[in-house]
C-alpha positions in Angstrom: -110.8 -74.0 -32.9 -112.3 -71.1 -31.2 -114.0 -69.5 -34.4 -115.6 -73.3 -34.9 -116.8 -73.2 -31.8 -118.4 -69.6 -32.1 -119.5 -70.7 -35.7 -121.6 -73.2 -33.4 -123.1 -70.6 -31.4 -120.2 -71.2 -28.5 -119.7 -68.0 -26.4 -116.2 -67.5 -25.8 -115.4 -65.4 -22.4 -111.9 -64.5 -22.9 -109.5 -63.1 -20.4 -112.1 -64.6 -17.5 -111.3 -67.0 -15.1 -113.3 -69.6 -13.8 -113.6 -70.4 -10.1 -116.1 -72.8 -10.1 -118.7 -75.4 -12.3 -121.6 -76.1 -10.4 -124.6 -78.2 -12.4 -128.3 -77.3 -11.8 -131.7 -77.9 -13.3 -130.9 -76.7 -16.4 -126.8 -77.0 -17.0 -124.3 -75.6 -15.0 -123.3 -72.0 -13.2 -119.7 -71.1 -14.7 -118.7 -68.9 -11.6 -116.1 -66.7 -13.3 -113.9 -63.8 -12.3 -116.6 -61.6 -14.0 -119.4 -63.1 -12.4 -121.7 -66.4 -12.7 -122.6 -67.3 -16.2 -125.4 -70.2 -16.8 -125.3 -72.4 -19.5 -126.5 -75.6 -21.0 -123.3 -77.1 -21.7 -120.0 -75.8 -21.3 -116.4 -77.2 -22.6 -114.1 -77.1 -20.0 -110.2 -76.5 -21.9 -108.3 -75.7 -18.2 -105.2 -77.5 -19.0 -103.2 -77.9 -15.4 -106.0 -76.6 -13.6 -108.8 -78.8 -14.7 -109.1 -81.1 -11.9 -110.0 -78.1 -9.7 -113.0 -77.6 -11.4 -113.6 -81.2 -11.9 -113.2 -82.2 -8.1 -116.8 -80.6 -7.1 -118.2 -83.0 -9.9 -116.5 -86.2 -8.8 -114.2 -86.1 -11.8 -110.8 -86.4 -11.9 -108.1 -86.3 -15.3 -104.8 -88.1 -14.2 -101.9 -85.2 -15.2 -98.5 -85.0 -14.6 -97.5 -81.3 -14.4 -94.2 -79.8 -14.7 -92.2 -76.6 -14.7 -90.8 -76.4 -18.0 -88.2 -73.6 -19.7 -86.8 -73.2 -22.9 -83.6 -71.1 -23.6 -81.9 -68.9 -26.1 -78.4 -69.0 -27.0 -76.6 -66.4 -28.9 -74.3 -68.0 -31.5 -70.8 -65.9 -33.0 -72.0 -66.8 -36.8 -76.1 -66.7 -36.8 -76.2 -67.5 -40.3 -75.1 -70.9 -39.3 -78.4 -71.6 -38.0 -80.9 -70.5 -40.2 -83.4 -73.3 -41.4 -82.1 -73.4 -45.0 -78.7 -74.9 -42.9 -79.9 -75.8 -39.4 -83.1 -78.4 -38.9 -85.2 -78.4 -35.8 -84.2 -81.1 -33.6 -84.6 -83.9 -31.0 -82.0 -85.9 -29.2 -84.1 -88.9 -27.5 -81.9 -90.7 -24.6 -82.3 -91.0 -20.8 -82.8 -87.2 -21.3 -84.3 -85.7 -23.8 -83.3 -82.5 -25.4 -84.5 -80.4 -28.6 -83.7 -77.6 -30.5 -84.8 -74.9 -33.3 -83.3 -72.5 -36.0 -82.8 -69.1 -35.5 -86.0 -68.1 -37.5 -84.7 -64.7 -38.3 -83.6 -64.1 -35.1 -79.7 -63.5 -33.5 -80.2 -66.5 -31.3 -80.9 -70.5 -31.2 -83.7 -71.9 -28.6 -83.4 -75.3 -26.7 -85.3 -76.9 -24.3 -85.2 -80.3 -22.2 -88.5 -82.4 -22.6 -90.2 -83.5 -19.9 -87.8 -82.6 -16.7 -89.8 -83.9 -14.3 -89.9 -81.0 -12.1 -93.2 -81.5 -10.8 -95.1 -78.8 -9.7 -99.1 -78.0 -9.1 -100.2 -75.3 -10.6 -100.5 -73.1 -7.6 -96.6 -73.5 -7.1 -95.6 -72.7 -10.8 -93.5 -69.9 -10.7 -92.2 -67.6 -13.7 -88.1 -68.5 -12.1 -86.1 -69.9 -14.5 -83.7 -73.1 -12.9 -80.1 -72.4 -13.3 -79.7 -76.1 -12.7 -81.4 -76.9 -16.0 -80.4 -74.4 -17.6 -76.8 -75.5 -16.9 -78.0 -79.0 -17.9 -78.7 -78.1 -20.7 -75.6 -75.7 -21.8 -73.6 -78.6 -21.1 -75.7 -80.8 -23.4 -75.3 -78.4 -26.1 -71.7 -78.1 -25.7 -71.6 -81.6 -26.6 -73.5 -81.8 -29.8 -73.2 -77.9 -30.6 -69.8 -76.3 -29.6 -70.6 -73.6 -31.6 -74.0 -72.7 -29.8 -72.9 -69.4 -28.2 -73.3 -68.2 -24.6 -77.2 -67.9 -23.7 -79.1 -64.7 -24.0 -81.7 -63.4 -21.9 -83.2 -65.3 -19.3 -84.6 -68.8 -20.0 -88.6 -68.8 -20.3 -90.3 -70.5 -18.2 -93.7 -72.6 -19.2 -95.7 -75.4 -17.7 -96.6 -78.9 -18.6 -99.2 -80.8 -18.2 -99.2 -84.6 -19.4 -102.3 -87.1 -19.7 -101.3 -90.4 -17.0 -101.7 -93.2 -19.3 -103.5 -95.8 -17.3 -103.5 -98.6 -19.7 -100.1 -100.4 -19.1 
């Protein structure tokens, strides 16, 4: 998407955060971490943090956002879990769970969708749960015994989910 944009004479600031989207007369003033930039329109692709620099416009996005983590496990035969023999998965229920193939690696990743550990993004932190990660050991031991202890520390992401206001 980024080289469509820039095909379209977009300027790209990477690695530059913004603090601030203010119009004026002729656009708006991007107040970054690198210093105000002016422009007549600007794309605003802020995920969790978008209603920050939404608010000072009278705009608003409803998002749920959550802590989310994903973690490896270290199975005693590997080869069991390549694609050719191993799909990725989904198990939908109250809880949902999902999974993938080693993918040349000596380990298995799974994750539980949607936890609802809500969070804003100013309180994410990069600490893993050990309550969901035990969740979700015990998940696997039901539906893959053969899973292996896990390995490393679980990885922790953030979610953000668009409020659906129409039911």
């Amino acid at each position: 998407m980024q080289y469509q944009a820039r095909a379209f004479g977009a300027v790209l600031k990477e690695n530059t955060r913004v603090d601030k989207v203010t119009p004026d007369a002729n656009g708006v003033i991007v107040k970054t971490s690198n210093g105000p930039v002016h422009a007549r329109k600007v794309i605003l692709a802020a995920d969790a943090w978008i209603n920050k620099l939404l608010s000072p416009l009278h705009a608003e996005i409803p998002l749920r956002v959550m802590q989310e983590q994903i973690t490896y496990f270290k199975p005693t035969n590997v080869e069991r879990f390549e694609p050719s023999k191993f799909p990725v998965w989904i198990w939908g229920a109250e809880k949902w769970f999902y999974g993938f193939p080693s993918y040349g690696e000596h380990s298995i990743k799974a994750g539980r969708d949607v936890s609802e550990n809500l969070m804003t993004p100013e309180q994410r932190t990069f600490t893993h749960s050990t309550e969901l990660e035990d969740e979700l050991s015990r998940f696997m031991d039901t539906i893959i015994p053969t899973k292996g202890q896990t390995y490393g520390q679980s990885l922790v992401n953030m979610l953000s989910l668009l409020i659906d206001n129409c039911h």
